[in-house]
C-alpha positions in Angstrom: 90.2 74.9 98.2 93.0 76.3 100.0 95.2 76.5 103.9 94.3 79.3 106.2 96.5 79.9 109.2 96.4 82.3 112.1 98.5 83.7 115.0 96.3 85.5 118.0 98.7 86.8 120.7 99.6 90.3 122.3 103.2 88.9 123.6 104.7 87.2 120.3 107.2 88.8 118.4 108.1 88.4 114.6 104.3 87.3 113.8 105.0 88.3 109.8 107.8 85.4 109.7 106.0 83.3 111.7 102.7 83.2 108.9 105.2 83.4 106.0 107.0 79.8 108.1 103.4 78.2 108.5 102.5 79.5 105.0 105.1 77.9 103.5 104.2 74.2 105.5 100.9 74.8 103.6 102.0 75.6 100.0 101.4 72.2 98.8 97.5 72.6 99.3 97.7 76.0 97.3 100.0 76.1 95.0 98.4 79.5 93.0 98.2 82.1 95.3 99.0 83.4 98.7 98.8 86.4 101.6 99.1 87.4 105.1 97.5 89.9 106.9 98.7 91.6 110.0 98.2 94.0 113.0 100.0 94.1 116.6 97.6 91.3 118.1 96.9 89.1 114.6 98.3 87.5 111.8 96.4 85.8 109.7 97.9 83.7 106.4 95.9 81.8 103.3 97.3 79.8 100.5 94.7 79.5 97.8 94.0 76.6 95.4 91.7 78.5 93.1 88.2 76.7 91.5 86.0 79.2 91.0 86.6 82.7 89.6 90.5 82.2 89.1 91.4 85.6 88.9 93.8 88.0 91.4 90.1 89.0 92.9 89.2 85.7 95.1 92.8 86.9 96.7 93.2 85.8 100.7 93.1 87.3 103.4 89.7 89.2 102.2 88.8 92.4 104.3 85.2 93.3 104.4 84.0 96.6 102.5 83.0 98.0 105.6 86.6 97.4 106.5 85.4 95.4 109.8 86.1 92.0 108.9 89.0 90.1 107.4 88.7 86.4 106.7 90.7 83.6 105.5 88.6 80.7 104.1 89.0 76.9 102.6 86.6 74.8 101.2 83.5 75.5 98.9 80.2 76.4 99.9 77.8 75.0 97.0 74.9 77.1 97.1 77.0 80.7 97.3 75.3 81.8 93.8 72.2 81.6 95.4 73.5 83.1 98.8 75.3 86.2 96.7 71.4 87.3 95.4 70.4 87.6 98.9 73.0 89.7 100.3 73.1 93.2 99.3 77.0 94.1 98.9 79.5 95.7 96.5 81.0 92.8 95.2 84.4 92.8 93.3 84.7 89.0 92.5 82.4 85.5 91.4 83.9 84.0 94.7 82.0 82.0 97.3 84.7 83.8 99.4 83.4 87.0 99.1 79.8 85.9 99.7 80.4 84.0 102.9 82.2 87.3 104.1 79.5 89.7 102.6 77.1 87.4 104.4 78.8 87.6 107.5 78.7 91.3 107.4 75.3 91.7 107.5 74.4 88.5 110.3 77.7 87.8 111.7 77.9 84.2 113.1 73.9 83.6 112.3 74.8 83.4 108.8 76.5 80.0 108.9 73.3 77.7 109.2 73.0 78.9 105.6 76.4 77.6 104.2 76.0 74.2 102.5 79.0 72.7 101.3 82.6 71.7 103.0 84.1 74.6 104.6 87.0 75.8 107.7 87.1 79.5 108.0 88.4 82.1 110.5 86.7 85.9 110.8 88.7 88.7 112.9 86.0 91.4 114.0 88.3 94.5 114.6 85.7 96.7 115.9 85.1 93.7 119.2 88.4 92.1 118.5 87.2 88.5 118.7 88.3 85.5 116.7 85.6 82.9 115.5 86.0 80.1 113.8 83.9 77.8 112.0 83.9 74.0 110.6 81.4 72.7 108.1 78.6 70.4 109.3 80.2 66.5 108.5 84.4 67.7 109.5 84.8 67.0 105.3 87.8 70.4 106.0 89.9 70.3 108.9 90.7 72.9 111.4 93.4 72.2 114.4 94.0 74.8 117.1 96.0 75.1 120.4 96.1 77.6 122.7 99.1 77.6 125.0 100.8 80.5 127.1 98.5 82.9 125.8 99.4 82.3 122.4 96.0 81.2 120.2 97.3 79.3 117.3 95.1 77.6 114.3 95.9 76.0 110.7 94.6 73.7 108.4 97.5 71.0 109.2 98.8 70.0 112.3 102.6 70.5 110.7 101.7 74.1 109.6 100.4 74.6 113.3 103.6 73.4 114.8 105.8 75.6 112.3 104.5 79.0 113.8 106.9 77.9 117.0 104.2 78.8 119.5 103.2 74.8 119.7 104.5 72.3 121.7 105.7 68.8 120.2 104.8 66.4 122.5 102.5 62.9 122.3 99.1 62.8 124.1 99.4 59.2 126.4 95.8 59.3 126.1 95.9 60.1 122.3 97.9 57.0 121.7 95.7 55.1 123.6 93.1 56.0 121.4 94.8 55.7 118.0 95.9 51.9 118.5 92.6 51.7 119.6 91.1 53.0 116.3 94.0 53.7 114.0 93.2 57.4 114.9 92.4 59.5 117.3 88.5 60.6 117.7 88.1 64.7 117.7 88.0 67.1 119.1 91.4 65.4 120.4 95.0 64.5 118.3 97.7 62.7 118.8 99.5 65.6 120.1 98.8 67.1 123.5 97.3 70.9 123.6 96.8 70.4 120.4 92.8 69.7 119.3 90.8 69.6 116.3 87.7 71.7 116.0 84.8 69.3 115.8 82.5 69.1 112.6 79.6 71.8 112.7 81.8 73.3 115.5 82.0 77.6 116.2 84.9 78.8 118.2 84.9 82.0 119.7 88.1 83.9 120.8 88.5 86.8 123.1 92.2 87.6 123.5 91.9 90.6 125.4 90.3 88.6 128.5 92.0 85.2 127.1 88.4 83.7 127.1 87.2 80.9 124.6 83.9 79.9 123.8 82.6 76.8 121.9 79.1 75.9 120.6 77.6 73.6 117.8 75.1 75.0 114.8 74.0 71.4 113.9 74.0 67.7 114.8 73.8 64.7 113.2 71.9 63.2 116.1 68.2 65.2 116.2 66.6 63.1 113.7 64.1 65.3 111.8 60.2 64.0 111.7 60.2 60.3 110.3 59.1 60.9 106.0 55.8 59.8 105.2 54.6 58.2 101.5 55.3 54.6 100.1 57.9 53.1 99.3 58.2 54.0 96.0 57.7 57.9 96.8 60.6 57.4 99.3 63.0 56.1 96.2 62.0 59.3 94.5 63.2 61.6 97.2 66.5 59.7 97.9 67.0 60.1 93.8 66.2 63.7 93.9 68.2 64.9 97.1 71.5 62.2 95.6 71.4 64.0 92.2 70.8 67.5 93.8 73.9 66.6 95.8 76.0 66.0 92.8 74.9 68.6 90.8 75.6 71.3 93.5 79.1 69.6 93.2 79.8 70.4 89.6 80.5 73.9 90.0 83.9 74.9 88.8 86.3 76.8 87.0 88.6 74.2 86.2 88.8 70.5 85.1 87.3 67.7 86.9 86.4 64.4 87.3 85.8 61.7 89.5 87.2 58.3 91.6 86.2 55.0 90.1 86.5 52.2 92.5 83.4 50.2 90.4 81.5 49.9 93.4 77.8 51.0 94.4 78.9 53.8 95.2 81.5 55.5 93.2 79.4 54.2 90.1 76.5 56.1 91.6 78.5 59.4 91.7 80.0 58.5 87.7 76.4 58.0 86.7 74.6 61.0 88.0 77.9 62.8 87.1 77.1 61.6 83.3 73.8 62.4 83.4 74.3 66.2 84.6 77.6 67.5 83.2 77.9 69.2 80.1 81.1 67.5 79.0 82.7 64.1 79.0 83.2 62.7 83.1 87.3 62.0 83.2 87.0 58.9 85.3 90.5 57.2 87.4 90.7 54.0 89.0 93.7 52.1 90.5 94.1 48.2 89.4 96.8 46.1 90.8 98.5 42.7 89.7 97.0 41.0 92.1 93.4 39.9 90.7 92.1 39.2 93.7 92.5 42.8 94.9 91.9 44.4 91.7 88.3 46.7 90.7 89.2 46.9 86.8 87.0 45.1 85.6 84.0 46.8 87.3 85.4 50.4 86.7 85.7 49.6 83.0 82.4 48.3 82.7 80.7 51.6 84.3 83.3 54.1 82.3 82.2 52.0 79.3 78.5 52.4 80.6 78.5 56.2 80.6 81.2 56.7 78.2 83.7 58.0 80.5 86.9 59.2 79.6 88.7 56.9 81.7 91.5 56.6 83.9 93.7 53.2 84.7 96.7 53.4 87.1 98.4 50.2 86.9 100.0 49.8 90.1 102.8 47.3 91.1 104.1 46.5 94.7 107.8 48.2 93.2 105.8 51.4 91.9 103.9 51.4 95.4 107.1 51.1 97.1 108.5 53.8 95.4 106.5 56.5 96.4 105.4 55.2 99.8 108.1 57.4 101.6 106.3 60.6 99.8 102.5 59.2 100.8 103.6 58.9 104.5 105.4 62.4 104.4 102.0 63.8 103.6 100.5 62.2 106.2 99.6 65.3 108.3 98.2 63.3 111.5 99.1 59.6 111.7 96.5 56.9 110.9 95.6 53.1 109.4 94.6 54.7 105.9 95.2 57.0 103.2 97.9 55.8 100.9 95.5 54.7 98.5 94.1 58.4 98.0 97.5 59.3 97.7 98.5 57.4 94.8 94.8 58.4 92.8 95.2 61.7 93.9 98.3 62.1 92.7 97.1 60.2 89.2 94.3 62.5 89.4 96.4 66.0 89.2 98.9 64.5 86.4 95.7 64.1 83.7 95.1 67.8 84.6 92.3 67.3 87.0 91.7 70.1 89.8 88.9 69.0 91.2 87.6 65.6 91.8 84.4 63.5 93.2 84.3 60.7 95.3 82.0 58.2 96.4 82.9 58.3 99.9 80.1 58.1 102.7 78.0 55.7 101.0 78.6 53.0 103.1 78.0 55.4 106.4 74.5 56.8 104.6 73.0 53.5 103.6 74.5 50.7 105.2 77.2 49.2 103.2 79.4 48.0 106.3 79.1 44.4 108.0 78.8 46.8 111.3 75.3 47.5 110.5 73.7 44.0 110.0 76.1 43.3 112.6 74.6 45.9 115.2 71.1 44.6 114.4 71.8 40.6 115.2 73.6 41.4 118.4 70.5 43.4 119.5 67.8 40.9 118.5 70.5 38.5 121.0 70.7 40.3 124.1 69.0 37.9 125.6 72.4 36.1 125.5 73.2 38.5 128.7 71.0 37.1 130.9 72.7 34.2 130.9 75.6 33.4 134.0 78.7 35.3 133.5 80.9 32.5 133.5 78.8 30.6 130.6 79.1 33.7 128.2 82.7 33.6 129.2 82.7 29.8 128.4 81.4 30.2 125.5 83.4 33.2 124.6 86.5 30.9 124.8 85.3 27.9 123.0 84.7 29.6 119.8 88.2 31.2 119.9 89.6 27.6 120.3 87.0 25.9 117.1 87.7 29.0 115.3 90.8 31.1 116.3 90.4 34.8 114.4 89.8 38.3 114.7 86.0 37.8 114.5 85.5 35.6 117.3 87.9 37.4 120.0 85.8 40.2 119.4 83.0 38.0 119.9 84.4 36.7 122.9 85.0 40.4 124.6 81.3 40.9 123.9 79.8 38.0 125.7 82.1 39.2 128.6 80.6 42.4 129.2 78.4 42.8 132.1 75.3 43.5 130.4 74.2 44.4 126.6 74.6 48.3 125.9 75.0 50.0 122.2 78.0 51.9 123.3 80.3 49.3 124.8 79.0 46.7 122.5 79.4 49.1 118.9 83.6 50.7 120.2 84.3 46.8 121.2 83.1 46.0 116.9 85.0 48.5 115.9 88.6 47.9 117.9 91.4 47.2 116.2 93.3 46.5 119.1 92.2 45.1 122.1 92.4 46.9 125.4 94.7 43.3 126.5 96.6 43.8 123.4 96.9 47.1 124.0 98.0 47.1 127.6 100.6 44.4 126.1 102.5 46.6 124.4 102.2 49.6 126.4 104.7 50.6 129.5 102.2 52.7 131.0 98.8 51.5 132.4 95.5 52.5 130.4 94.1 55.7 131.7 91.2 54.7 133.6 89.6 57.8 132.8 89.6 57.1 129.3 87.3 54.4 128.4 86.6 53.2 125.1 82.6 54.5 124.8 83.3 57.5 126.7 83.4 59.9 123.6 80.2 57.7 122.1 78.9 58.3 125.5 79.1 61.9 125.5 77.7 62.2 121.8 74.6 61.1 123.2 71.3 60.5 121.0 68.1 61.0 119.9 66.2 58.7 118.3 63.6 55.4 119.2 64.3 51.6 118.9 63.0 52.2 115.4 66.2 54.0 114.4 69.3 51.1 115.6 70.8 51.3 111.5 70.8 55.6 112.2 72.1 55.4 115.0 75.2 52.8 113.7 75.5 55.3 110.7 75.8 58.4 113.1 78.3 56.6 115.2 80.5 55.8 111.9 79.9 59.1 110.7 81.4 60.4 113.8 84.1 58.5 114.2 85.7 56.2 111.5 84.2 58.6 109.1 85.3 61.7 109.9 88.8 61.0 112.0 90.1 58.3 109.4 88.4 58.3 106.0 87.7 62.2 105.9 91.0 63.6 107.6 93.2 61.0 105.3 90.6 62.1 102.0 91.6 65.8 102.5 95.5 65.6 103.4 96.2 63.1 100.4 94.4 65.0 97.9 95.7 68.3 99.1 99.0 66.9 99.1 98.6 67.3 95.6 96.8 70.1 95.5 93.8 68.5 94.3 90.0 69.6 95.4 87.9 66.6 96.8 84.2 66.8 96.7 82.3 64.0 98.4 77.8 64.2 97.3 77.2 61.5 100.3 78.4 63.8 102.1 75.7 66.4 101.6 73.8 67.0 104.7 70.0 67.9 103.5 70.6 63.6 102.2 71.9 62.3 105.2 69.1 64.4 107.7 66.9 62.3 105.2 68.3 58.9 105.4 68.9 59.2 108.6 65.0 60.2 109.8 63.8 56.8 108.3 63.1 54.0 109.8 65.2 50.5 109.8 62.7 48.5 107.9 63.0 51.0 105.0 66.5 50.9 104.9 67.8 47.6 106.0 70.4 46.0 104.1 68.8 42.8 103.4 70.9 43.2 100.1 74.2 45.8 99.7 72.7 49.4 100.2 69.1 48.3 99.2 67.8 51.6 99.1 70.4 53.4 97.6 70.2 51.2 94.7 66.0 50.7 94.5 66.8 54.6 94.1 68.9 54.3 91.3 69.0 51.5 89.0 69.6 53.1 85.9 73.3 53.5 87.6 73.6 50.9 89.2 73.0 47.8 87.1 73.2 43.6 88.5 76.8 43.5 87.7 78.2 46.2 90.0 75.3 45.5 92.7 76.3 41.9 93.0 79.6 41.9 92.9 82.3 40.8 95.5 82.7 43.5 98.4 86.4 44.8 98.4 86.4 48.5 99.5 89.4 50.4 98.0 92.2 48.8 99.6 95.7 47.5 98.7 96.6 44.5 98.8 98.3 44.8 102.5 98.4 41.4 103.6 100.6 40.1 101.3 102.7 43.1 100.0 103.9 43.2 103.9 104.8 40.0 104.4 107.0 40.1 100.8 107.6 43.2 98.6 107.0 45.6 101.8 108.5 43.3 104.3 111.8 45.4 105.0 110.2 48.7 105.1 107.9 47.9 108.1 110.4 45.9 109.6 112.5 48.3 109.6 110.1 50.6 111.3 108.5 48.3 113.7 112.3 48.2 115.2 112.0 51.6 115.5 109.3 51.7 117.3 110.4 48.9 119.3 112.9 51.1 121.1 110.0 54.0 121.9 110.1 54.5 125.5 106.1 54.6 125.1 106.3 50.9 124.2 107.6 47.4 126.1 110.7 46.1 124.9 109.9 43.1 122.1 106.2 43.3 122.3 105.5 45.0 118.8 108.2 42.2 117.8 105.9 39.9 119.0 102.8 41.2 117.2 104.7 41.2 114.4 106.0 38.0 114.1 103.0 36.3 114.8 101.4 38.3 112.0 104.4 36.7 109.7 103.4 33.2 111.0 100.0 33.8 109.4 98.2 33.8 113.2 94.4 34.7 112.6 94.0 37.1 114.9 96.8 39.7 114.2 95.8 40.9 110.2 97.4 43.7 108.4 94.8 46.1 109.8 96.9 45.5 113.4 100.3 46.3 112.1 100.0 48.9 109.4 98.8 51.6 111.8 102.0 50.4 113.8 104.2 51.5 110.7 102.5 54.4 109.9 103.2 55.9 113.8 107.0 54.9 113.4 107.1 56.7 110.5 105.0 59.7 112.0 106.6 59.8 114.6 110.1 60.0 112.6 109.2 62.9 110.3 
């Protein structure tokens, strides 16, 4: 696991200092090793966290033996061992590196449907002098680029991007539309302008001679594959087989892992096939806080106890919290409503002498763990509700926000407003945090009208029948919440402390699987049904059962008391943004401190978060 960075241009000057300056804003997520390499149109620069095959030899930037190709590469790609027997090539190292590059010497860009694992990398061809780059199938490793007054600029990090000079600073209105909208901004866009993300599965190709970019996709979540056949029970076997195959391909290393305990379905899953198929004791961590109600403890103990973990407990106050928030939010690479949480286990994590690390993220996406899904399904069994007169939906829209005045029913409200019943409008409108009213509140400028709230579900498209509504949920999350929240936050906060996330749900041969069956296999009549029919050695009554709580802090009430001042403070701040109304952020905020229903935590943290951002 590692940064890459890289400079294309035939007009800048000083390229060696500018790699060694976006190098150096990249040192935290490679703390053991680091290079440049460069020519009169190139620079490229790496800093390596090494995991497998530790030695000087996995050393970045890696020219080709043909002397062709140099590459710069993050991530892991599980099945290299495999990969390294096919490709004949005089090796000098046990790196995936150096097979991904030996295979790209023989097929070029052909060879990347063959990767499987979490990858970002960047090949110079000399001999055509082009550029590609290339993002792993799910976005689990980021890649941001801009390409501005001929420069061609690309990093890891957003920050590291910026630090080569040849980047401009300046907020997307657009952007910020979208990240109040969702607490982040949905790829391949970012919250700055000119600056974008390449999207998951994505290949970039760069001709600087001819300044000529070209962009193309090597796999989608959204062609489901042939629906499985067999019973029930023969399904269950399958999902079993492909989730431990995903975990085992996981547990290569060189160095000391372990894995995130939460103690629900489906970090426990990841423990217990963990225990099952490593040859040493699982090191288990889990966060538990004073507050009972927000605390997992208990359930993480019982599973560690379960499998005999060597486990982990972080006993975390609001003062503790508090203490290190500044450090969380200055890792923060690109603003967003999460990722604290990952910093504080992460950095745990790393202390007990952990490198590498699982987690059980993507579960919920996969098999249906989130209210969205059930959700999804009622409101399509009603859409007989928009046949009814406008004004009567709209009617009715307003009496339940009167009986019962909340989040849930303003949202419910917006829906029977729409014109008519479509998946798009009605799936972005379930997953707002802020409304587009709220939004327009707050804002001094008017909402693009260009920029609608479906438009970049729209443009996804998909394949599938009426027998696929729960896949088609999961490929919208995946897409979205997934990847621009939970996956961006997962891999800043761990690298932050140079620590290697691996996520098995994550694994895409599972998810084409899950994903080709139909709803009445997989509904969630009970949490994650067939996830755990699959597994119930690891998942026993007591974990299934219990309470929902998702690994969260305890927002609400640490920021109306302990963390009161801080986003006070920073609400004021952004208060005085010209971006922003005089007062109205004021406004949201107080009403959240009155303990109004319909402004939670989830509509102000994201508010401190940009403040803070935007500060740094």
């Amino acid at each position: 696991m590692c940064g890459i960075n890289g400079i294309v241009s035939h007009t800048a000057t000083e390229k060696e200092a500018r790699i060694h300056c976006m190098n150096e804003r990249l040192a935290h997520r490679g703390p053991n090793d680091k290079g440049s390499w460069v020519d009169d149109t190139l620079a490229l620069g790496h800093q390596r966290l090494s995991i497998i095959d530790l030695s000087a030899a996995g050393h970045q930037p890696m020219t080709s033996a043909c002397g062709r190709y140099v590459m710069v590469y993050n991530g892991e790609v599980y099945n290299f061992q495999e990969l390294r027997k096919q490709f004949a090539y005089p090796y000098r190292s046990q790196t995936d590196s150096e097979v991904l590059l030996a295979a790209w010497a023989q097929m070029g860009k052909a060879a990347v449907p063959l990767f499987e694992g979490m990858f970002a990398l960047a090949v110079w061809d000399k001999q055509e002098r082009k550029l590609t780059l290339v993002r792993d199938r799910m976005g689990v490793k980021p890649l941001y680029y801009s390409h501005q007054n001929g420069h061609f600029v690309f990093s890891s990090e957003v920050r590291a991007l910026l630090a080569s000079g040849l980047a401009e600073k300046k907020l997307s209105a657009t952007a910020l539309v979208d990240y109040l909208r969702y607490q982040t901004v949905q790829t391949p866009a970012t919250i700055l302008d000119k600056v974008q993300m390449l999207p998951p599965a994505g290949i970039l190709e760069y001709w600087p001679d001819r300044q000529e970019l070209k962009q193309e996709k090597y796999w989608t979540l959204r062609k489901l594959k042939p629906a499985p056949t067999g019973s029930y029970e023969e399904i269950k076997q399958e999902v079993r087989r492909l989730f431990f195959k995903a975990v085992e391909k996981r547990l290569v290393a060189d160095v000391p892992f372990g894995a995130f305990l939460s103690g629900g379905i489906d970090s426990s899953a990841v423990v217990g096939a963990m225990a099952q198929l490593a040859s040493r004791r699982v090191k288990t961590f889990n966060i538990s806080f004073a507050e009972e109600a927000y605390s997992e403890a208990p359930y993480a103990r019982y599973i560690a106890e379960l499998h005999q973990t060597d486990h982990h407990e972080i006993q975390l106050s609001p003062a503790h919290f508090l203490e290190h928030l500044p450090a969380a939010l200055q890792a923060m690479d690109h603003p967003s409503g999460d990722g604290p949480n990952t910093w504080m286990v992460s950095k745990a994590t790393k202390e007990a002498g952990i490198d590498m690390a699982l987690s059980g993220l993507g579960g919920d996406e996969v098999f249906g763990g989130y209210a969205i899904f059930t959700r999804m399904a009622q409101l399509q069994k009603m859409k007989a509700l928009w046949q009814l007169p406008p004004a009567l939906r709209r009617l009715a829209g307003k009496t339940l926000m009167a009986l019962k005045p909340g989040v849930a029913s303003t949202k419910m409200a917006s829906l029977l407003a729409m014109k008519r019943y479509n998946f798009n409008s009605a799936y972005v409108q379930s997953r707002q945090v802020l409304s587009d009213a709220q939004i327009a509140d707050l804002l001094t400028q008017p909402l693009p009208g260009n920029h609608l709230p479906a438009d970049w579900l729209q443009q996804k498209g998909w394949e599938g029948s009426d027998k696929h509504l729960l896949s088609r949920v999961s490929a919208a999350e995946m897409e979205t919440y997934m990847q621009n929240v939970l996956l961006r936050d997962s891999d800043q906060m761990s690298m932050a402390h140079a620590l290697e996330l691996r996520v098995p749900f994550m694994d895409h041969q599972l998810i084409e699987y899950v994903l080709a069956l139909p709803d009445q296999i997989k509904y969630p009549s009970t949490p994650k049904k067939l996830l755990v029919d699959s597994l119930p050695d690891l998942l026993p009554d007591y974990i299934v059962n219990r309470p929902k709580m998702g690994f969260v802090f305890p927002w609400e009430h640490w920021l109306r008391n302990e963390l009161h001042s801080y986003a006070d403070e920073r609400l004021k701040l952004l208060d005085k943004n010209e971006a922003f109304r005089k007062g109205e952020i004021l406004k949201l905020w107080n009403s959240f401190l009155k303990g109004d229903p319909r402004v939670t935590f989830s509509r102000i943290w994201p508010l401190v978060v940009l403040a803070q951002w935007s500060k740094e």
